[in-house]
PDB file as gemmi writes it, atoms N, CA and C in Angstrom:
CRYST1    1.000    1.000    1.000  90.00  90.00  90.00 P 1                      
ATOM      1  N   UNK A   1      -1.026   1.289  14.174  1.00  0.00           N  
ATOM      2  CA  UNK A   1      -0.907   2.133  12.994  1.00  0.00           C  
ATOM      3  C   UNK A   1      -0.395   1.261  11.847  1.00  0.00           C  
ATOM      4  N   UNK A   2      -1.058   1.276  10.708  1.00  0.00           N  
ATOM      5  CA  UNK A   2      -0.634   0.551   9.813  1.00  0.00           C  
ATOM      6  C   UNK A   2      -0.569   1.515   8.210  1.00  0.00           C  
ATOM      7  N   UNK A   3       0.799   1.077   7.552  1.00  0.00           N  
ATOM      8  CA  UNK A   3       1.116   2.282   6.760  1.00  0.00           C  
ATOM      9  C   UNK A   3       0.281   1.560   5.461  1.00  0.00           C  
ATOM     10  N   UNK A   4      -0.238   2.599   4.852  1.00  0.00           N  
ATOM     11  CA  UNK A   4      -0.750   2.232   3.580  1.00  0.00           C  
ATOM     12  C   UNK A   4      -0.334   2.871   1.987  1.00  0.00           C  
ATOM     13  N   UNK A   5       0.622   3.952   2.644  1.00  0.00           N  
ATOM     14  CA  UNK A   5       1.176   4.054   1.167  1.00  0.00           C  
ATOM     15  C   UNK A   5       2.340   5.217   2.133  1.00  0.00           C  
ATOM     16  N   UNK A   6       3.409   5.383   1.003  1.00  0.00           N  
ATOM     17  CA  UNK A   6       4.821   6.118   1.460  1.00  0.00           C  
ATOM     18  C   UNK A   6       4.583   6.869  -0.223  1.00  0.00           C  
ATOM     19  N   UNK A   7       4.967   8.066  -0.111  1.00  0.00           N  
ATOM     20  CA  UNK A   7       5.643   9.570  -0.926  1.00  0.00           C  
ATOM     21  C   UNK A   7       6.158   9.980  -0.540  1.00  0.00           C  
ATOM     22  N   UNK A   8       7.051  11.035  -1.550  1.00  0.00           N  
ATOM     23  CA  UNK A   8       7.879  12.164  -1.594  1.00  0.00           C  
ATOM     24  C   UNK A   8       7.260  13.034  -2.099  1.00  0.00           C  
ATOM     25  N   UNK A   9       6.999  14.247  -0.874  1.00  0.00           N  
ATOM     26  CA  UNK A   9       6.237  15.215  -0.669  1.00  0.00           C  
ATOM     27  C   UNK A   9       6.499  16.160   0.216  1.00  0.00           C  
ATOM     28  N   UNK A  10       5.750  17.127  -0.220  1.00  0.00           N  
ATOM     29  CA  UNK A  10       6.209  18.600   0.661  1.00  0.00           C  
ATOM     30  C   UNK A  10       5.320  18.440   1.691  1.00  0.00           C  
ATOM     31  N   UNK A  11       5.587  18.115   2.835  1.00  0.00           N  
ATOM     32  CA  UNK A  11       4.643  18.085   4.399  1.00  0.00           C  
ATOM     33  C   UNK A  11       4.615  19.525   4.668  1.00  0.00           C  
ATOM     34  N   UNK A  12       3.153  19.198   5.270  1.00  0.00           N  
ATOM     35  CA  UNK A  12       2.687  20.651   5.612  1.00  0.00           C  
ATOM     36  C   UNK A  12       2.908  20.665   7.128  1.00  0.00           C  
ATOM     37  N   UNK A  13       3.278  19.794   7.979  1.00  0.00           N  
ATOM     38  CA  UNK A  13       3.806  19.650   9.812  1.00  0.00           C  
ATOM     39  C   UNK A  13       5.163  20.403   9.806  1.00  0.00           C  
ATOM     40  N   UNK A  14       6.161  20.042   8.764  1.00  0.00           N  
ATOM     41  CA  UNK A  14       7.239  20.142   9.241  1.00  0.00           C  
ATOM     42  C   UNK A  14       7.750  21.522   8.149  1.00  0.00           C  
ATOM     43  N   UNK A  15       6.826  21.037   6.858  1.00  0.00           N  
ATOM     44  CA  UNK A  15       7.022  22.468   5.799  1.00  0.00           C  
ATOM     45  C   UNK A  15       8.463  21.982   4.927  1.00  0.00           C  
ATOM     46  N   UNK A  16       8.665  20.720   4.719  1.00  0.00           N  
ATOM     47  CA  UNK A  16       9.715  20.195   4.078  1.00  0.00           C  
ATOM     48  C   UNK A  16       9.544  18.945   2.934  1.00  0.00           C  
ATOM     49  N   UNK A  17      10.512  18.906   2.577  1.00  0.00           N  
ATOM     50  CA  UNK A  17       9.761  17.897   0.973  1.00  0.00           C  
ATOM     51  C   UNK A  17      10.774  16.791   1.930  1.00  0.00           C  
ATOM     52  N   UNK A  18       9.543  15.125   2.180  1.00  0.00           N  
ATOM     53  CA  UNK A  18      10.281  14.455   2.370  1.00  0.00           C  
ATOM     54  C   UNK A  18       9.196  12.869   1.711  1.00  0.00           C  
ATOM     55  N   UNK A  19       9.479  12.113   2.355  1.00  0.00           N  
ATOM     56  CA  UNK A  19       8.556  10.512   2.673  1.00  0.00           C  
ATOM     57  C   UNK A  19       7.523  10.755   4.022  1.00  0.00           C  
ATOM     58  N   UNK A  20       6.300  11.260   3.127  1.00  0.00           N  
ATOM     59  CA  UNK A  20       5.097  11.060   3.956  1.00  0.00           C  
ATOM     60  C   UNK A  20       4.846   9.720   4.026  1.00  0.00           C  
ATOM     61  N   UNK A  21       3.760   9.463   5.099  1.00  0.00           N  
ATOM     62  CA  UNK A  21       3.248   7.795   5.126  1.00  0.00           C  
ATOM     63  C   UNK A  21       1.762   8.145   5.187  1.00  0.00           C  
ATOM     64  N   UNK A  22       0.944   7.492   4.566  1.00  0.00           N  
ATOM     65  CA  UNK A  22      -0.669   7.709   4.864  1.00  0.00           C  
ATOM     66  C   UNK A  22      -0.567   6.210   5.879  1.00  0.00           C  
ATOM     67  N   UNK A  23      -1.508   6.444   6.727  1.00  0.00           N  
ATOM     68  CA  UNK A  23      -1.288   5.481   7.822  1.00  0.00           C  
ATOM     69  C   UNK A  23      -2.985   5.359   8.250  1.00  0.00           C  
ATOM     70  N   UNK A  24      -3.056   4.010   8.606  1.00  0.00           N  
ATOM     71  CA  UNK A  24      -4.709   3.606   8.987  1.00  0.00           C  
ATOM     72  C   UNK A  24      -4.256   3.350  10.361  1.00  0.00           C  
ATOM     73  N   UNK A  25      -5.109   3.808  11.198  1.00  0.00           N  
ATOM     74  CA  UNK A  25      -5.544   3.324  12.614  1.00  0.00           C  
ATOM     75  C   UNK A  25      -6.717   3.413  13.435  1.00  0.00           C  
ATOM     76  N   UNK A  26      -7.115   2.711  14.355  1.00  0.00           N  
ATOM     77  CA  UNK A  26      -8.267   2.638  14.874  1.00  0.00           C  
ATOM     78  C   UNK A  26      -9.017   3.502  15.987  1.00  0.00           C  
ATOM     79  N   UNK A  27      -9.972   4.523  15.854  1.00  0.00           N  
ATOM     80  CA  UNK A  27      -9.553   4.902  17.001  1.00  0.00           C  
ATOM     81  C   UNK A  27     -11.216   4.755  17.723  1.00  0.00           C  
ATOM     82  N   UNK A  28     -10.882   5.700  18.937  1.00  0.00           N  
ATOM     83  CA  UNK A  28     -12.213   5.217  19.885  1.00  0.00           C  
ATOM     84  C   UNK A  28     -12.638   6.940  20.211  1.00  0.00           C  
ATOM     85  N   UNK A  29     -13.768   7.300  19.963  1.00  0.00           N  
ATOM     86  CA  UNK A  29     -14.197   8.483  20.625  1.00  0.00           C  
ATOM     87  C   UNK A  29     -16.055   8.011  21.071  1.00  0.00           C  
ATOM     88  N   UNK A  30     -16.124   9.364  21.538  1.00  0.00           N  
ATOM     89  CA  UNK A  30     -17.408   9.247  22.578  1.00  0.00           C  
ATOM     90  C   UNK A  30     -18.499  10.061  21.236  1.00  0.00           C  
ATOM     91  N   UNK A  31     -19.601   9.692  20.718  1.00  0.00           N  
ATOM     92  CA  UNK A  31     -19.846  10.576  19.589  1.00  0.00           C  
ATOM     93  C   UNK A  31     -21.680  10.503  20.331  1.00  0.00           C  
ATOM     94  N   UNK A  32     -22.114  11.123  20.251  1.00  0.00           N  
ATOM     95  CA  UNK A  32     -23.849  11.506  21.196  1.00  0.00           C  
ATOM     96  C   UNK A  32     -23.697  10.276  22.402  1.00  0.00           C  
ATOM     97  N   UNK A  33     -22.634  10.592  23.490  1.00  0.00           N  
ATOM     98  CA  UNK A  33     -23.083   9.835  24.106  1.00  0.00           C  
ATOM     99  C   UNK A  33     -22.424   8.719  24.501  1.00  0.00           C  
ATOM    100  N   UNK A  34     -22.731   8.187  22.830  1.00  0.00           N  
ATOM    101  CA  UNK A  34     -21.505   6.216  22.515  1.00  0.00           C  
ATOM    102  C   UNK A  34     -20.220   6.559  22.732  1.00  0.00           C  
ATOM    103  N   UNK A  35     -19.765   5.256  23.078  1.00  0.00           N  
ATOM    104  CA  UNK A  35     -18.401   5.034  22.390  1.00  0.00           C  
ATOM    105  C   UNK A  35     -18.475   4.426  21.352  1.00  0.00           C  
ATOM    106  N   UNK A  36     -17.683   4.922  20.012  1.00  0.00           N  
ATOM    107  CA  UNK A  36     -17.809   4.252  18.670  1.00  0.00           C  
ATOM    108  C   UNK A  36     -16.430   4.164  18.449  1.00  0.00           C  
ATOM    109  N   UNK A  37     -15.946   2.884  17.919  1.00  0.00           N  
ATOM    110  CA  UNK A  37     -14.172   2.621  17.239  1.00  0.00           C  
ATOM    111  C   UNK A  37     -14.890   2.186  15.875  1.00  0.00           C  
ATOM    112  N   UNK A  38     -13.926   3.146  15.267  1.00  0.00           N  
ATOM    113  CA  UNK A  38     -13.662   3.087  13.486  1.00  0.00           C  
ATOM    114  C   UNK A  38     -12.488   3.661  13.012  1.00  0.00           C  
ATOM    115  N   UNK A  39     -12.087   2.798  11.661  1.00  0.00           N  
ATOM    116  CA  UNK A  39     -10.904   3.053  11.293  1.00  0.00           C  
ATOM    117  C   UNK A  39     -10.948   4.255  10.322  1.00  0.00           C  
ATOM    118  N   UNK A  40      -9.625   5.311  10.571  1.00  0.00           N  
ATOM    119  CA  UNK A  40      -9.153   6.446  10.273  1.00  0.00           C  
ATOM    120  C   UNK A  40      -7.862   6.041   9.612  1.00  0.00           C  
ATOM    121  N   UNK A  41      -7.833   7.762   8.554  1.00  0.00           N  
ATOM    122  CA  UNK A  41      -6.859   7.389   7.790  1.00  0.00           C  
ATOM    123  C   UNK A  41      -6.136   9.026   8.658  1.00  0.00           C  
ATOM    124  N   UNK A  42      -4.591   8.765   8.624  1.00  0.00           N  
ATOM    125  CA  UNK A  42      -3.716  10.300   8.094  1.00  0.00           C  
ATOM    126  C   UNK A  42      -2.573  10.059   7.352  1.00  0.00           C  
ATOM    127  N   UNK A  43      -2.192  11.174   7.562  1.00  0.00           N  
ATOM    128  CA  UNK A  43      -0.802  11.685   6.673  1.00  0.00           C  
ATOM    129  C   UNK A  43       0.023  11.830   7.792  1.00  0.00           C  
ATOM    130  N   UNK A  44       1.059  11.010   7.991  1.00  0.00           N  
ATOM    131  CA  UNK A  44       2.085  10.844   9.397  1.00  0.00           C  
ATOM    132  C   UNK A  44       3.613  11.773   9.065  1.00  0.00           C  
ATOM    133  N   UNK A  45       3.887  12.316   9.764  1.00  0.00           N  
ATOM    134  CA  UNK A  45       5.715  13.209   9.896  1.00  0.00           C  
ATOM    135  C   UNK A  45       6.511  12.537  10.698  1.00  0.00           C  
ATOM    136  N   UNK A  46       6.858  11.945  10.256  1.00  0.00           N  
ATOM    137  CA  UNK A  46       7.938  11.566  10.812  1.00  0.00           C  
ATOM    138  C   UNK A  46       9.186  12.258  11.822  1.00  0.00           C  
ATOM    139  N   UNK A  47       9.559  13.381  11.076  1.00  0.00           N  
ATOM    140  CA  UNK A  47      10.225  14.437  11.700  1.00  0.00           C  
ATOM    141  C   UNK A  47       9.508  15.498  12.839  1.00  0.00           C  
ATOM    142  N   UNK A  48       8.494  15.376  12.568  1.00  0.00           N  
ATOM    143  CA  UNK A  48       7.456  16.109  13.784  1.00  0.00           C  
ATOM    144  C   UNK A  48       6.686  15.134  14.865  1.00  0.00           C  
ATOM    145  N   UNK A  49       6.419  14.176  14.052  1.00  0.00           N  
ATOM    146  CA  UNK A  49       5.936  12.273  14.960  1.00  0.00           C  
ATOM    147  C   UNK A  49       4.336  13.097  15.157  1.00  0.00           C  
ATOM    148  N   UNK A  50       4.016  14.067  13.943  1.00  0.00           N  
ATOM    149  CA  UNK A  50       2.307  14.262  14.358  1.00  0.00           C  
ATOM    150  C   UNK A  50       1.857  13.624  12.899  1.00  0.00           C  
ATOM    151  N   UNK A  51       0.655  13.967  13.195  1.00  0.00           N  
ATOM    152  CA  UNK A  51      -0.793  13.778  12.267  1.00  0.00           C  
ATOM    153  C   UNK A  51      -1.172  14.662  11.678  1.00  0.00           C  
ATOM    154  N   UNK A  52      -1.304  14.767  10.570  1.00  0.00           N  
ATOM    155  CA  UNK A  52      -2.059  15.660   9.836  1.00  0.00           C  
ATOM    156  C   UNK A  52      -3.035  15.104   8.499  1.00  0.00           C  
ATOM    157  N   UNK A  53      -4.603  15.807   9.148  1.00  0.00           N  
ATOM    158  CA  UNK A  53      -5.726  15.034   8.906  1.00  0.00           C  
ATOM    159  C   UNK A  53      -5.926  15.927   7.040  1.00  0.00           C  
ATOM    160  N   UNK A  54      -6.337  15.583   6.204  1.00  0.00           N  
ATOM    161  CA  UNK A  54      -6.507  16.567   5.252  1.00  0.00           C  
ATOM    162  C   UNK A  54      -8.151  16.927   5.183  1.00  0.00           C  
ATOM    163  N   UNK A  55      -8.240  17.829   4.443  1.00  0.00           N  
ATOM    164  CA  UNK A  55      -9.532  18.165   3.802  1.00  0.00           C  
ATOM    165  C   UNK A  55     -10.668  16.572   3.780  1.00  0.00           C  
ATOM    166  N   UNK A  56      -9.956  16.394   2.388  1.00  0.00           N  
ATOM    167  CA  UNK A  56     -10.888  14.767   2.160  1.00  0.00           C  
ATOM    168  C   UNK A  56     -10.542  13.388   3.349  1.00  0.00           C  
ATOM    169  N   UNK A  57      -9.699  13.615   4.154  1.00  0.00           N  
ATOM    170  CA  UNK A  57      -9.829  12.531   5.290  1.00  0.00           C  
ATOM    171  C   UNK A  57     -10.524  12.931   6.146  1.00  0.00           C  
ATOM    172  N   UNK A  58     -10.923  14.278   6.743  1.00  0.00           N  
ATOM    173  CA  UNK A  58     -11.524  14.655   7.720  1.00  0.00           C  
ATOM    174  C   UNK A  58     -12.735  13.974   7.643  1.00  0.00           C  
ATOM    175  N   UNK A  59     -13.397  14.598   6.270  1.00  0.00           N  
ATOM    176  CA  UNK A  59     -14.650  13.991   5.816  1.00  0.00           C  
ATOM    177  C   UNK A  59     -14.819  12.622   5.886  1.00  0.00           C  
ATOM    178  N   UNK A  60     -13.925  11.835   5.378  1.00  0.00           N  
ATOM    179  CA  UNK A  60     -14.085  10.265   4.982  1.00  0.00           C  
ATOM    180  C   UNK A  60     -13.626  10.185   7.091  1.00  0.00           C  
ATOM    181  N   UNK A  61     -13.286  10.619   7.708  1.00  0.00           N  
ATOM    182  CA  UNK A  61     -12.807  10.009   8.831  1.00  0.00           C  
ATOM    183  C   UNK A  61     -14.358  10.635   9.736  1.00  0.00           C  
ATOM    184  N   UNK A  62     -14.639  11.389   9.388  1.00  0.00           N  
ATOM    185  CA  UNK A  62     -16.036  11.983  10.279  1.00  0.00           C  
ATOM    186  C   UNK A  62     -17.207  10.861   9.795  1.00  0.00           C  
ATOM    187  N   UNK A  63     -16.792  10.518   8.456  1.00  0.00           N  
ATOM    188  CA  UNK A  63     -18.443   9.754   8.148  1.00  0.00           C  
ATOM    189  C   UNK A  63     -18.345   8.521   8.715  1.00  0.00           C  
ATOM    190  N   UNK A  64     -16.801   7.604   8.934  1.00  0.00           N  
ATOM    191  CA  UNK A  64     -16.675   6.773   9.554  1.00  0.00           C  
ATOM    192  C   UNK A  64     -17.159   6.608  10.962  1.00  0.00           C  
ATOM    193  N   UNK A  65     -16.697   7.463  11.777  1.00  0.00           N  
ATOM    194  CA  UNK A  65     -17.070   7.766  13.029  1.00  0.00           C  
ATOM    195  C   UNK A  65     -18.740   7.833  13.215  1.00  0.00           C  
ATOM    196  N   UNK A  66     -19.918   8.681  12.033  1.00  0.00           N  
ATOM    197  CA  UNK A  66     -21.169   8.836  12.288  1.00  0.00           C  
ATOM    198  C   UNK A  66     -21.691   7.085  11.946  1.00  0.00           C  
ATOM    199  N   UNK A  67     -21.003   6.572  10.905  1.00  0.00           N  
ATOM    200  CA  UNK A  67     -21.168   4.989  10.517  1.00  0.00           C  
ATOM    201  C   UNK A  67     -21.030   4.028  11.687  1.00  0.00           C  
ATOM    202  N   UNK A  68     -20.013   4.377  12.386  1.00  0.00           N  
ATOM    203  CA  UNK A  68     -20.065   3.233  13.269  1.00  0.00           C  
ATOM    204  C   UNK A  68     -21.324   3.564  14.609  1.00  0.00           C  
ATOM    205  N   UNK A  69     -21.265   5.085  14.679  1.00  0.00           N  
ATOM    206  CA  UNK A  69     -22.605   4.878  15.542  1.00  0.00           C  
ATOM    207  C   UNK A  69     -23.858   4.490  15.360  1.00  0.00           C  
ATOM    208  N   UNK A  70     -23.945   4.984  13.959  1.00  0.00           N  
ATOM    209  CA  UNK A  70     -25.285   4.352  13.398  1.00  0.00           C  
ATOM    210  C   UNK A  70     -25.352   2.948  13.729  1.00  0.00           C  
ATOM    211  N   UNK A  71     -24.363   1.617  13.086  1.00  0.00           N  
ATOM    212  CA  UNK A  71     -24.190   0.669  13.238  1.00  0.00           C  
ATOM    213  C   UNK A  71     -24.691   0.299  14.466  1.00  0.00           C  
ATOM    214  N   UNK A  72     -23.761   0.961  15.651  1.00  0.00           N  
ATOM    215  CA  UNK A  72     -23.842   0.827  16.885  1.00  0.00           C  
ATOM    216  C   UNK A  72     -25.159   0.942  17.391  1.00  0.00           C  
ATOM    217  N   UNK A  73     -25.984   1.763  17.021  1.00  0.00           N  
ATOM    218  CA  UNK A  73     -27.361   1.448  17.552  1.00  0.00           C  
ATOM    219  C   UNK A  73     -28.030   0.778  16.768  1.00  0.00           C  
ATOM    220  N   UNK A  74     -27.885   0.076  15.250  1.00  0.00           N  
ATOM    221  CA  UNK A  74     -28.724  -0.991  15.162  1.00  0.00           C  
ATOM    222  C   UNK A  74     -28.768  -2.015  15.623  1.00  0.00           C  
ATOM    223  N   UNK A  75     -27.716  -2.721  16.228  1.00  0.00           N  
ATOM    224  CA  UNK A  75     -27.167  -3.553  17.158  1.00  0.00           C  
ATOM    225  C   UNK A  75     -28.107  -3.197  18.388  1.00  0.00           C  
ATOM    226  N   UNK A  76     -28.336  -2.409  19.086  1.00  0.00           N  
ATOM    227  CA  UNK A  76     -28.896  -2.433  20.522  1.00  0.00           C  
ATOM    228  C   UNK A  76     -30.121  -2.613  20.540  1.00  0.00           C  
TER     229      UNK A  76                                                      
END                                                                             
C-alpha cells in the first residue's frame, strides 16, 4: 500500500472528520476467467483499518482491472 495523498476530512467508515489517506495498491482478481493484477486507488480509515472505494475510483479501478485483461490477452 502506498499513500498518495493525506486530508482532513469527514470519513464516511467511521462518520468522523479526521486524516484520510488515498492509498495505491496492487491487486489480483480473476476477471472472465484471467487472473489480471492492476493498480487501484482508495480512501483508507485508519480508525476502522477499512477501504472505502468512491464513486469515481470504482470506475477508474474497474477500467483498470478490464485494461489489464485486455492487455493480458494481447500478450497470449
Amino acid at each position: 500500500m502506498k499513500i498518495l495523498k493525506s486530508e482532513k476530512k469527514f470519513c464516511l467508515l467511521c462518520m468522523e472528520e479526521h486524516v484520510v489517506e488515498t492509498v495505491e495498491m496492487t491487486e489480483h482478481e480473476i476477471f472472465k476467467g484471467e487472473e489480471v493484477s492492476f493498480t487501484s486507488h482508495y480512501e483508507y480509515c485508519y480508525s476502522t483499518g477499512d477501504f472505502l472505494e468512491t464513486e469515481e475510483m470504482f470506475r477508474a479501478n474497474n477500467f483498470a482491472m478490464k485494461e489489464a485483461y485486455r492487455e493480458k490477452l494481447e500478450r497470449s
